[in-house]
C-alpha positions as a printed NumPy array, in Angstrom:
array([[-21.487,  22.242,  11.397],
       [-22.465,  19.608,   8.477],
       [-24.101,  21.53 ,   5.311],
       [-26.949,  19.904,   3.387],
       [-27.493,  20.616,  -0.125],
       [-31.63 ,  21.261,  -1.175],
       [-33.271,  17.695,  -1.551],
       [-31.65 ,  15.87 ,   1.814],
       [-34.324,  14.358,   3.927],
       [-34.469,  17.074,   6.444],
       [-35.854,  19.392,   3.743],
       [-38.655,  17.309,   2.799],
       [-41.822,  17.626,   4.387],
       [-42.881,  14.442,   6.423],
       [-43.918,  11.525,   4.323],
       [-45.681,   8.671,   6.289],
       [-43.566,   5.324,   5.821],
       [-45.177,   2.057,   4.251],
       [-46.746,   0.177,   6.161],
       [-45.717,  -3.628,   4.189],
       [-43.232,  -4.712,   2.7  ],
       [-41.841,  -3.181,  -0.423],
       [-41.33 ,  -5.616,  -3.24 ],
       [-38.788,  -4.42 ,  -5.649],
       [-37.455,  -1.202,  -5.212],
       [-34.721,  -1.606,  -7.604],
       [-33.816,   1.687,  -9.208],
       [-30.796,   3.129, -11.405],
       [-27.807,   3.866,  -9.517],
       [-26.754,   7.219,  -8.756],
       [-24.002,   6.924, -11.78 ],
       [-27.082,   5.472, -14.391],
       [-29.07 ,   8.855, -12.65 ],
       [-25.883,  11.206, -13.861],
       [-25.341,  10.317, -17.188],
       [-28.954,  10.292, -17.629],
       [-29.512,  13.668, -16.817],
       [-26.587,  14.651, -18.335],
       [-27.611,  13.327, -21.694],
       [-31.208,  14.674, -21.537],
       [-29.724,  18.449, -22.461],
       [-27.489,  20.484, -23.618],
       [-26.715,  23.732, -21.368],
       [-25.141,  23.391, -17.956],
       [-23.646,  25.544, -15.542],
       [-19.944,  25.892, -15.582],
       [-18.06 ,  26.922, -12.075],
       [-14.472,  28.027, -12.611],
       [-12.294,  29.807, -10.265],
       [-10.428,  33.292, -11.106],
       [ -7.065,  34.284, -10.441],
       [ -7.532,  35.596,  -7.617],
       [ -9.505,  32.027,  -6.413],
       [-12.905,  33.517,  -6.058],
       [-15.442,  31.077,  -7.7  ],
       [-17.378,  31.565, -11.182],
       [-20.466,  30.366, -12.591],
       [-21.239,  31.025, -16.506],
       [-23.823,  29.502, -18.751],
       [-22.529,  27.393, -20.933],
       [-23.467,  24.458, -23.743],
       [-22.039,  21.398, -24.109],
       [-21.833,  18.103, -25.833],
       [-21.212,  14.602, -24.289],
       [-18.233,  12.291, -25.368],
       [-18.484,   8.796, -23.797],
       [-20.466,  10.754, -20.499],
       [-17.349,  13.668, -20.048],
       [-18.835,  17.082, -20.765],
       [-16.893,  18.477, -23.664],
       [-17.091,  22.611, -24.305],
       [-16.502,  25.364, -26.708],
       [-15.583,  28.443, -24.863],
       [-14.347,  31.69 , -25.706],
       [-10.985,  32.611, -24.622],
       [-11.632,  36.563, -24.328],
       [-15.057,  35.001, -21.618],
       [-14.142,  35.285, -17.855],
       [-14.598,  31.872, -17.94 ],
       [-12.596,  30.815, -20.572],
       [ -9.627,  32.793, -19.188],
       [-10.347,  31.16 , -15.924],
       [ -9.91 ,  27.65 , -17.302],
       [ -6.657,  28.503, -19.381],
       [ -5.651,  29.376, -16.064],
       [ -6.646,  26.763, -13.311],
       [ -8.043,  23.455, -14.987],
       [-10.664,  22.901, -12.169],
       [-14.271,  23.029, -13.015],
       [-17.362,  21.811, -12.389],
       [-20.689,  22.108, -14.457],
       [-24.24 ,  21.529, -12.561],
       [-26.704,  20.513, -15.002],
       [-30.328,  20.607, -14.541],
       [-33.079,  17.919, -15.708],
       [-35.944,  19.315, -18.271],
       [-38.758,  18.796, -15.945],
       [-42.742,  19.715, -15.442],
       [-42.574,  19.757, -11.542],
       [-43.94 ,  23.149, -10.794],
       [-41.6  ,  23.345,  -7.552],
       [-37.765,  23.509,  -9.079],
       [-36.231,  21.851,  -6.134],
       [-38.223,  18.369,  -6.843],
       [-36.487,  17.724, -10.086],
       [-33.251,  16.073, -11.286],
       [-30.149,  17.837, -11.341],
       [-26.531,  16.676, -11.066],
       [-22.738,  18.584, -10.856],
       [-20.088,  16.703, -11.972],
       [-16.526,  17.8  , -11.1  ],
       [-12.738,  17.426, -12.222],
       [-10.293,  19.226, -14.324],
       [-10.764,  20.221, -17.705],
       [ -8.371,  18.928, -20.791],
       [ -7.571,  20.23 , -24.018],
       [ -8.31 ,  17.069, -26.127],
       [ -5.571,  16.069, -28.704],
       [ -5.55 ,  13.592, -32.055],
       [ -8.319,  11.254, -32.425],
       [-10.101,  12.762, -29.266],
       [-10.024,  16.182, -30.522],
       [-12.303,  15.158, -33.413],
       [-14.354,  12.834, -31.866],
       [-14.992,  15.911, -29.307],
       [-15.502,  18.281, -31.668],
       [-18.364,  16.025, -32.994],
       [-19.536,  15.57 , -29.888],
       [-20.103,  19.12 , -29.289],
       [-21.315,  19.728, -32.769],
       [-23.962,  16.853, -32.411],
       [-25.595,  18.306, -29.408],
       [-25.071,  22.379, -30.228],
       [-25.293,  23.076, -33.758],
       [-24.849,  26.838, -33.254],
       [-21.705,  25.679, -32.528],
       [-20.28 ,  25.476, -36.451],
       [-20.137,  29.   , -36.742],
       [-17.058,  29.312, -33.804],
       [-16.097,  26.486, -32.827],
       [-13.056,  26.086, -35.197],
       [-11.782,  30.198, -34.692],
       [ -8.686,  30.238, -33.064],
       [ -9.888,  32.404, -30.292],
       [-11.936,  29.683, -28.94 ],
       [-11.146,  26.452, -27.396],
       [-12.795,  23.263, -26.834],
       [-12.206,  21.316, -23.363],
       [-13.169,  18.042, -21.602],
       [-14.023,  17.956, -18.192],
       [-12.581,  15.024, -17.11 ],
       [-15.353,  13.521, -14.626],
       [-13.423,  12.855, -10.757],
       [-16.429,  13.265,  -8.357],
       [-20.501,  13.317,  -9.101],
       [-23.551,  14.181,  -6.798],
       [-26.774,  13.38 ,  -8.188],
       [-29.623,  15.136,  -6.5  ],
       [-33.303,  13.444,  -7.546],
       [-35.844,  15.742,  -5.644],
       [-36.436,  15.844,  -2.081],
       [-35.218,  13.327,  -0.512],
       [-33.288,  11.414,  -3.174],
       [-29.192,  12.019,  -3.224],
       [-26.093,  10.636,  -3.645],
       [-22.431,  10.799,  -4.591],
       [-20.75 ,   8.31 ,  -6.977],
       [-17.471,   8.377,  -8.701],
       [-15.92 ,  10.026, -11.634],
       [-15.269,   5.849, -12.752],
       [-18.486,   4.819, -12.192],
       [-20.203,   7.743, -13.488],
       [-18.505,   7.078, -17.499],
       [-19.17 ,   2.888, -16.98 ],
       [-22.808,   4.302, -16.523],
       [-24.839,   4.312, -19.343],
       [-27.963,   6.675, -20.57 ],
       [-31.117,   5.187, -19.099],
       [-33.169,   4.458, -22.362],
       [-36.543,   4.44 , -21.598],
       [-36.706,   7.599, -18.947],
       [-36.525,  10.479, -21.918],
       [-39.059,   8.587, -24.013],
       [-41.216,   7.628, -21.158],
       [-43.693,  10.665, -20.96 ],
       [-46.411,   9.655, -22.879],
       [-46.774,   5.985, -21.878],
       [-46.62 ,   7.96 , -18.153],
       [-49.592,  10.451, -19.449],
       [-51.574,   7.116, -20.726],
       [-50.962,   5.543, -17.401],
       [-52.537,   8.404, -15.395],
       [-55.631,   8.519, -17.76 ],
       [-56.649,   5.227, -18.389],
       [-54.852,   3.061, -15.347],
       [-55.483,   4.996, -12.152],
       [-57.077,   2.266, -10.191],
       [-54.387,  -0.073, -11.381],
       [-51.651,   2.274, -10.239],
       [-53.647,   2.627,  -6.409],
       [-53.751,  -1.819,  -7.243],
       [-49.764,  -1.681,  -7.187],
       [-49.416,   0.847,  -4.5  ],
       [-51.351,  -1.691,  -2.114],
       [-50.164,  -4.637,  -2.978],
       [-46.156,  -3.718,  -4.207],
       [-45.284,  -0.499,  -3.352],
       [-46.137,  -1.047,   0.812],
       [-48.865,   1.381,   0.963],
       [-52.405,  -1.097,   1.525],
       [-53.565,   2.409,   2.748],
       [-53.769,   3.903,  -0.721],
       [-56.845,   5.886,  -1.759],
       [-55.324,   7.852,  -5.308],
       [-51.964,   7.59 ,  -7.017],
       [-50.281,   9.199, -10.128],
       [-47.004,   7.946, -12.079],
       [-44.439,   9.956, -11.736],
       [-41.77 ,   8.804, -14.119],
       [-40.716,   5.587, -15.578],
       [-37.284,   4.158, -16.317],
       [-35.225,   0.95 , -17.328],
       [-36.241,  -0.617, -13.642],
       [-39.739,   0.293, -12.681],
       [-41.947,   3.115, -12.142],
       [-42.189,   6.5  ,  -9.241],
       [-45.061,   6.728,  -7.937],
       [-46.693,   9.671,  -6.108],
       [-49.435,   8.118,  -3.412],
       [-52.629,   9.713,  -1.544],
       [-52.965,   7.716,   1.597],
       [-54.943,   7.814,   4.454],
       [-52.289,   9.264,   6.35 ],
       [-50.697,  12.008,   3.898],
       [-48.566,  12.16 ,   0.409],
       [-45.937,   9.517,   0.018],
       [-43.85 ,   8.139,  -2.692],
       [-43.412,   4.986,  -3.141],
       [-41.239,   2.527,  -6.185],
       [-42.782,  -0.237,  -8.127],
       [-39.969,  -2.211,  -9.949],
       [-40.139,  -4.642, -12.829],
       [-39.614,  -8.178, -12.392],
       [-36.93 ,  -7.619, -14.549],
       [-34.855,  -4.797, -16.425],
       [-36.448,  -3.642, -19.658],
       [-33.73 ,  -1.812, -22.539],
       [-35.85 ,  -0.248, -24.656],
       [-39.367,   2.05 , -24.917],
       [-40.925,  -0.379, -26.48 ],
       [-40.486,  -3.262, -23.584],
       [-42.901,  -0.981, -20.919],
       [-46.16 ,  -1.694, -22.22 ],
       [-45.333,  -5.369, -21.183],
       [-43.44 ,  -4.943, -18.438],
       [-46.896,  -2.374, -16.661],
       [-48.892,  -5.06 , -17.589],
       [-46.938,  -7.772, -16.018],
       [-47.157,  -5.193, -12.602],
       [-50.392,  -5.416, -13.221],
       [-51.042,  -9.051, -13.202],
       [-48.686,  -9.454,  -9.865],
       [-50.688,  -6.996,  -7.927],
       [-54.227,  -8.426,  -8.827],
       [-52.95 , -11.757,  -7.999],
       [-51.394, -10.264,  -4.137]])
């Protein structure tokens, strides 16, 4: 029997289906979702297995070099005795998020084998790990610790109900950071207040839903905008996408208003 992981479709409740055409529903790929989510934090949790093969899970912080998880862990832990032991690992990483229900947020796992970097790459990793835990300067260089790499082999992003996929351990480090999600909130926040009946505008005429009565913003990103949709018949989601990529924060200003202008003139 196939086993589903939270957020495939079956688990979500049932979302009416637009009714016209979508526009652009260009969004990041599941590899641009990973390292995205991965970058947004700093704590993770880390699966290991023990000697006698049972599985492990530990809290655990990390840095990021070029996308591939680099830790600092005890050797005396469970966990660090597990990796000096069997390099397999995994780490599932949630997205910081405001959605009251846990299971509608972000979250990735990214698996492989760990490494003990050496040369160049063990200072670039220790920096790495320094950069993103600070704490860190008080152990990391004691002999009875040890930093690793996971080296990145297999990925499954999870966005909410719904919203899945797997991508590769390749395509997950050519990914880059989106760089406009993590700075996105309060242009989202201003969107809600002050552009409501714009938002139900683009629903109608972009997002397929000409049924629209409220909608709220979701999220932006380097592509478009989520959008979360009253209709007449029930919740639905629905993706508004730029008319072309944006690269920074301070492109989304223009890039709503340009949304704007298309679905006044539809």
């Amino acid at each position: 029997m196939a086993t589903r992981d939270h957020g495939d479709p079956g688990d979500a409740p049932s979302i009416p289906p637009p009714l016209t055409e979508v526009v652009n529903s260009v969004r990041p790929t599941a590899a641009e979702e990973a390292r995205t989510i991965a970058a947004s934090t700093n704590t993770a949790t880390l699966a290991t297995l023990t000697a006698d093969g049972d599985p492990w899970a530990s809290f655990v912080t990390y840095g990021l070099l070029d996308g591939a998880p680099v830790l600092c862990v005890s050797n005396l832990a469970e966990h660090g005795r597990n990796l000096l032991a069997d390099a397999r690992a995994s780490v599932a990483i949630v997205a910081p998020t405001s959605e009251t229900d846990p299971l509608a947020s972000g979250r990735v796992t990214l698996a492989g084998v760990v490494e003990r970097p050496a040369d160049d790459e063990l200072a670039a990793a220790r920096e790495a790990h320094l950069s993103a835990v600070a704490a860190a300067k008080y152990y990391i260089d004691y002999s009875d610790f040890t930093s690793w790499v996971l080296r990145v082999q297999r990925v499954r992003w999870v966005g909410g109900y719904g919203r899945m996929e797997s991508t590769t351990g390749e395509a997950y480090s050519a990914a880059q950071p989106d760089p406009v999600q993590p700075l996105a909130a309060g242009a989202v926040a201003h969107l809600n207040a002050d552009h409501a009946d714009t938002l139900v505008a683009m629903a109608k005429a972009l997002g397929g839903y000409p049924d629209t009565t409220a909608a709220t913003c979701t999220g932006a990103d380097r592509y478009g905008l989520d959008l979360r949709l009253t209709t007449e018949r029930g919740l639905a989601y629905t993706r508004i996408g730029y008319p072309k990529k944006i690269d920074s924060i301070d492109e989304l200003r223009s890039a709503a208003v340009e949304l704007t202008r298309l679905a006044r003139r539809s």
